[in-house]
C-alpha positions as CSV (number, residue, x, y, z in Angstrom):
1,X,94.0,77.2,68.9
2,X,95.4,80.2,67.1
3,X,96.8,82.7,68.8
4,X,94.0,85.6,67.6
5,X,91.4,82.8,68.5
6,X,93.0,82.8,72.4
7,X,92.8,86.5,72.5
8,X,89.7,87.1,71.2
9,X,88.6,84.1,73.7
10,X,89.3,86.4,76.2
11,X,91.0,84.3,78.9
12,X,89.7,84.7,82.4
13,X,92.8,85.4,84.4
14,X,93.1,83.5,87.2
15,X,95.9,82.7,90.3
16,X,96.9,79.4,90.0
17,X,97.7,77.6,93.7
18,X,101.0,76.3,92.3
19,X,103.9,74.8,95.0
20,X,107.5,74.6,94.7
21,X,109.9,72.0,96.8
22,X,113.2,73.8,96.5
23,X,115.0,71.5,98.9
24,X,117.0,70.0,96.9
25,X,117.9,73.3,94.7
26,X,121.8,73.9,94.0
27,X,123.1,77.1,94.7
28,X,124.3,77.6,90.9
29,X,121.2,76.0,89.2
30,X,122.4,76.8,85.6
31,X,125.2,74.1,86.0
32,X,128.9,75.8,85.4
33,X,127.2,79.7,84.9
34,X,127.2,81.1,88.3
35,X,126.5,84.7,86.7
36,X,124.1,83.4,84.8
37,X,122.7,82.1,87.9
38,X,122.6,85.0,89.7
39,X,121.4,87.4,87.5
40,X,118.6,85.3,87.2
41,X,118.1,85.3,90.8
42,X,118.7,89.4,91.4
43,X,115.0,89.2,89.3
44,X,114.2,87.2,92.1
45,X,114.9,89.3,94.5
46,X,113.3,92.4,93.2
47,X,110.2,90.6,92.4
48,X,108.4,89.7,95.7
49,X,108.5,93.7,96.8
50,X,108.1,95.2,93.3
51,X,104.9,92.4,93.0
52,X,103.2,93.4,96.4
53,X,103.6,97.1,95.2
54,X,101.8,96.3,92.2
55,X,98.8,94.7,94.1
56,X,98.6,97.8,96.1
57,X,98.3,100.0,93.3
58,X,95.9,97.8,91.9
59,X,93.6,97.5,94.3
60,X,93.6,101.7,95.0
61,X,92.9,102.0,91.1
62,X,90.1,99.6,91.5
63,X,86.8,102.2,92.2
64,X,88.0,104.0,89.1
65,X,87.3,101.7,86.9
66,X,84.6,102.3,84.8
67,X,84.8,98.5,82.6
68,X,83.9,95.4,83.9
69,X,86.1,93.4,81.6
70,X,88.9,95.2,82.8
71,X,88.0,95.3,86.2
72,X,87.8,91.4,85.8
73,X,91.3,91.4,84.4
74,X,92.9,93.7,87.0
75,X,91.4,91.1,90.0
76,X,92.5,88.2,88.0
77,X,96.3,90.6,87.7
78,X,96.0,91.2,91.6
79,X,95.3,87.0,92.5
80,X,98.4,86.0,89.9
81,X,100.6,89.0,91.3
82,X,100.2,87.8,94.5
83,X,100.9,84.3,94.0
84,X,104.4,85.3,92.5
85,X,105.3,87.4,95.4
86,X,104.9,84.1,97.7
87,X,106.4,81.9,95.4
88,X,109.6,84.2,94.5
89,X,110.1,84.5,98.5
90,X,110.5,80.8,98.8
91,X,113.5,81.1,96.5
92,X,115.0,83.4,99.5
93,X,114.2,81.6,102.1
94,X,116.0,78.5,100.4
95,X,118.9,80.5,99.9
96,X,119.2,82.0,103.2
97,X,119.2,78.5,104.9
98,X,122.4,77.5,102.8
99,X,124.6,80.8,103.8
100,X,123.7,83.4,101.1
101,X,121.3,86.1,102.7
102,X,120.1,88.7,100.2
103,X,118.3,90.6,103.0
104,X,121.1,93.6,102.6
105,X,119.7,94.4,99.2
106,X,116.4,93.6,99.7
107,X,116.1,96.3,102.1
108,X,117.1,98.7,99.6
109,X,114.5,97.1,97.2
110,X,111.9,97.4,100.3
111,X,112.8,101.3,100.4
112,X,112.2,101.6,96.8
113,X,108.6,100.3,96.5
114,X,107.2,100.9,100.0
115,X,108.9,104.4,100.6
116,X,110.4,106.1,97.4
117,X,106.7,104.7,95.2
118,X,104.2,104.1,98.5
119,X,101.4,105.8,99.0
120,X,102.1,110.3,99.8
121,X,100.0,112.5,101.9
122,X,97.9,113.6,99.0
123,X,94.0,114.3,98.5
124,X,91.9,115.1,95.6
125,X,93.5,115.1,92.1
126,X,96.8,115.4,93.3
127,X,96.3,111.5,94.8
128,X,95.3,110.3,91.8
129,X,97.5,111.8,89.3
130,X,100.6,110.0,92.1
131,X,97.7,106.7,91.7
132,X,98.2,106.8,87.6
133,X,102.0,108.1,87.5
134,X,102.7,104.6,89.4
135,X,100.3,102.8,87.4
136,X,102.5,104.2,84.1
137,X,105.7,102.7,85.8
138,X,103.6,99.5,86.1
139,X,103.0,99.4,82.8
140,X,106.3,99.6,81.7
141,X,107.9,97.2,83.7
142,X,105.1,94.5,82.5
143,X,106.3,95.2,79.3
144,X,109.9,93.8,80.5
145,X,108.2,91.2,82.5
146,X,106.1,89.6,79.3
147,X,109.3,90.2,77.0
148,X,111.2,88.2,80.3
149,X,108.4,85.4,80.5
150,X,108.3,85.5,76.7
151,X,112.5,84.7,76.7
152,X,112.6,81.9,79.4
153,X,110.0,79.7,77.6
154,X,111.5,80.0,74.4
155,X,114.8,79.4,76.5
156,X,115.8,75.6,75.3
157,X,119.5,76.4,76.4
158,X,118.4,76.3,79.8
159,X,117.3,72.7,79.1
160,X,120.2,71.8,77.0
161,X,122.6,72.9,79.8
162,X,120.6,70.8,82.6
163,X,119.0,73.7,84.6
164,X,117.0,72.8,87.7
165,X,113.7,71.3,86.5
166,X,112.0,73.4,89.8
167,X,113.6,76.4,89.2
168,X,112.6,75.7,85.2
169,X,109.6,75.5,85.8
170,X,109.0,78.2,88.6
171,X,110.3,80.8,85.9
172,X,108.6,78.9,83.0
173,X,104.5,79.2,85.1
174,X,105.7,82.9,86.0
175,X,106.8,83.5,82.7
176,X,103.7,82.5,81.2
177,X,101.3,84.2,83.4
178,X,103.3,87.5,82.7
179,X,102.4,87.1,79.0
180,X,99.2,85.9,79.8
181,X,98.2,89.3,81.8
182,X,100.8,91.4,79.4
183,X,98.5,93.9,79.0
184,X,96.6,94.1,82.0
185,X,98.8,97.4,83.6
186,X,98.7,98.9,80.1
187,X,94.9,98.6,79.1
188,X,94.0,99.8,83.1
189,X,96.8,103.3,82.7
190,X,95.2,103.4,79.1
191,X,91.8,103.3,80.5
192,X,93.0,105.7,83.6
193,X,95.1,107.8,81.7
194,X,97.1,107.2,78.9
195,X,99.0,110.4,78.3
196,X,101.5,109.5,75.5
197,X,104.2,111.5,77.1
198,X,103.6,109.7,80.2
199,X,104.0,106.5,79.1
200,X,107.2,106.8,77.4
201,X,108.4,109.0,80.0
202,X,107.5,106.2,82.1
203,X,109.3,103.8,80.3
204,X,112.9,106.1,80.0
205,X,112.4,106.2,83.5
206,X,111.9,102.6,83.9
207,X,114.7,101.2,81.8
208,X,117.9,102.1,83.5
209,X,116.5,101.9,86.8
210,X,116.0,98.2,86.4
211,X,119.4,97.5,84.7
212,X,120.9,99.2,87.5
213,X,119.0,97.3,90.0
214,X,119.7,94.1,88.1
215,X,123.6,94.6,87.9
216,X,123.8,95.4,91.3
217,X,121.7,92.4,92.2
218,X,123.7,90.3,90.2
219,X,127.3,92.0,92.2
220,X,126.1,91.6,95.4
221,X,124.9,88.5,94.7
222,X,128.1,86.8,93.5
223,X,130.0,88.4,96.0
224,X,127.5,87.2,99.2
225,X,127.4,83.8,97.0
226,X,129.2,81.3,99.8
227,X,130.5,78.4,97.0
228,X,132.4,81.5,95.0
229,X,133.6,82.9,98.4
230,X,134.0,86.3,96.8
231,X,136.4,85.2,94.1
232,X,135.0,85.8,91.5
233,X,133.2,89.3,90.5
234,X,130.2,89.9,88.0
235,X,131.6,91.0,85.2
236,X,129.7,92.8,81.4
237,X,131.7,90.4,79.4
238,X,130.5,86.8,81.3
239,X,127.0,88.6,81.2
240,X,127.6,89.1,77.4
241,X,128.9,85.6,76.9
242,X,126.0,84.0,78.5
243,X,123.8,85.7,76.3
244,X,125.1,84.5,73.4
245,X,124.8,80.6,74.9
246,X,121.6,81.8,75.5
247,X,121.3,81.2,79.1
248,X,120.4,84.8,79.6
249,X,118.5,87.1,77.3
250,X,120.4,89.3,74.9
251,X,121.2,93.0,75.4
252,X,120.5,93.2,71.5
253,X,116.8,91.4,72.5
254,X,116.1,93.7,75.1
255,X,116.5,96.6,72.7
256,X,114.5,95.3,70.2
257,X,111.6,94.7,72.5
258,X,111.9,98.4,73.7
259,X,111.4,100.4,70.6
260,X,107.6,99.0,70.1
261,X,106.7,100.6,73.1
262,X,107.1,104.1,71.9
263,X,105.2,103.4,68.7
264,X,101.7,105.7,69.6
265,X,99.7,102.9,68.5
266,X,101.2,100.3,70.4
267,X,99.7,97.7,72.6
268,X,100.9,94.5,74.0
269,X,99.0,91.8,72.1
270,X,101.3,92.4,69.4
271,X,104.3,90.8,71.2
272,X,104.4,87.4,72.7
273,X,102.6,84.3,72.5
274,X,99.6,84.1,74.5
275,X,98.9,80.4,72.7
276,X,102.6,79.6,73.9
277,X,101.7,80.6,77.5
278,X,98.5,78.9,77.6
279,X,100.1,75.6,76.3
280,X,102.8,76.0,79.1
281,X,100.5,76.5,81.9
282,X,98.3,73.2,80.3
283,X,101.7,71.3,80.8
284,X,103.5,72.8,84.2
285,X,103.6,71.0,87.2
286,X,103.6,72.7,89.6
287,X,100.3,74.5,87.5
288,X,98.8,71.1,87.0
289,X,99.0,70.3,90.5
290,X,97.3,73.6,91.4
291,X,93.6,73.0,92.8
């Protein structure tokens, strides 16, 4: 199947019951790239809050949608969402049990989404325009999360190098159900909204806030990490050289997949694979095992 035949298929989104046994996952699970490792993992930890937040915005945007097709995507966005949240956390756990607690930073990711982007004492117009201003973010941070799930299934150096097969394919199912729902947040802000300026302003906002986030992530990370025992720091250059083995994604990648977005006639079909996620999902196992 073509990739304009799967879009104009129009997938039904759906959550997929997937489970994960990370019992016997190593603490550096890219073998010899601890950085690598963790930055990887700093996703991690952002993405159980950041995910919840999202099904709460979603489900207060949900009256105000006028189209049933969308309304049948954003559900379908909600049930996936979810299912990452729960999945993600498992990750945590595992690592908590083996001496590395991340719960120092996630507290500050807790404060981001519940109290700096929760819900405000607001009525009327002034609660939705705070609804669709957090709906923008959304959108823009999908748009890192499809070019992310987009990356780690094209990602054969992870493969090559002998990454955990759980954790492989944990990233690889999440991966493809963020391309699979890539334009979910954008179609409902568009549908909402969709105030050029507020989109890209939405996006400028976006983009350091999550580097920042991810390289102090990554820091704390290798510094609570009990194998490296604080010797050795995070550091641009090892982030730089990984990317080039292409165990993490290029700055020079990320870049590129930013300027689209600012185009006024942009939308996200027009970037990633929707066949490739499909055909990933067919094959994962943790997917296939799903009920």
């Amino acid at each position: 199947m073509s990739e304009a035949e799967v879009r104009d298929e129009q997938l039904v989104l759906r959550a997929r019951d997937v489970r994960f046994d990370f019992s016997a996952l190593p603490m550096h699970w890219i073998p010899g790239e601890p950085q690598a490792t963790h930055t990887v993992n700093a996703l991690q930890l952002l993405l159980p809050e950041g995910e919840r937040w999202f099904v709460q915005v979603f489900k207060q945007a949900l009256p105000l949608i006028r189209d049933d097709r969308l309304r049948e995507d954003v559900l379908g966005f909600i049930g996936q969402e979810a299912m990452h949240a729960e999945a993600h956390a498992g990750v945590l756990e595992h690592y908590k049990a083996h001496g590395l607690d991340a719960e120092p930073y996630t507290r500050q990711t807790e404060w981001i989404f519940r109290g700096l982007l929760g819900d405000r004492d607001l009525t009327g117009r002034a609660k939705e325009e705070w609804l669709v201003e957090r709906l923008s973010l959304i959108a823009a941070i999908e748009h890192y999360t499809a070019f992310l799930g987009q990356w780690v299934l094209d990602a054969d150096a992870l493969d090559r190098v002998g990454a955990d097969p759980v954790m492989l394919d944990l990233l690889r199912w999440h991966g493809a159900e963020e391309v699979e729902h890539r334009a979910v947040a954008f179609d409902l802000f568009q549908h909402l909204d969709g105030r050029y300026l507020r989109r890209v302003r939405a996006m400028a906002v976006v983009t350091p806030v999550m580097l920042w986030l991810l390289v102090r992530g990554t820091r704390f990370l290798m510094t609570a990490d009990p194998v490296l025992a604080g010797r050795t720091p995070a550091t641009w250059r090892a982030a730089l050289a990984a990317g080039r083995r292409g165990v993490l994604p290029t700055l020079r990648g990320a870049l590129r997949e930013i300027r689209p977005y600012f185009s006024r006639g942009y939308h996200p079909s027009q970037t990633g694979s929707t066949e490739q996620a499909v055909a990933y999902l067919a094959s994962s196992p943790a997917a296939q095992s799903a009920p």
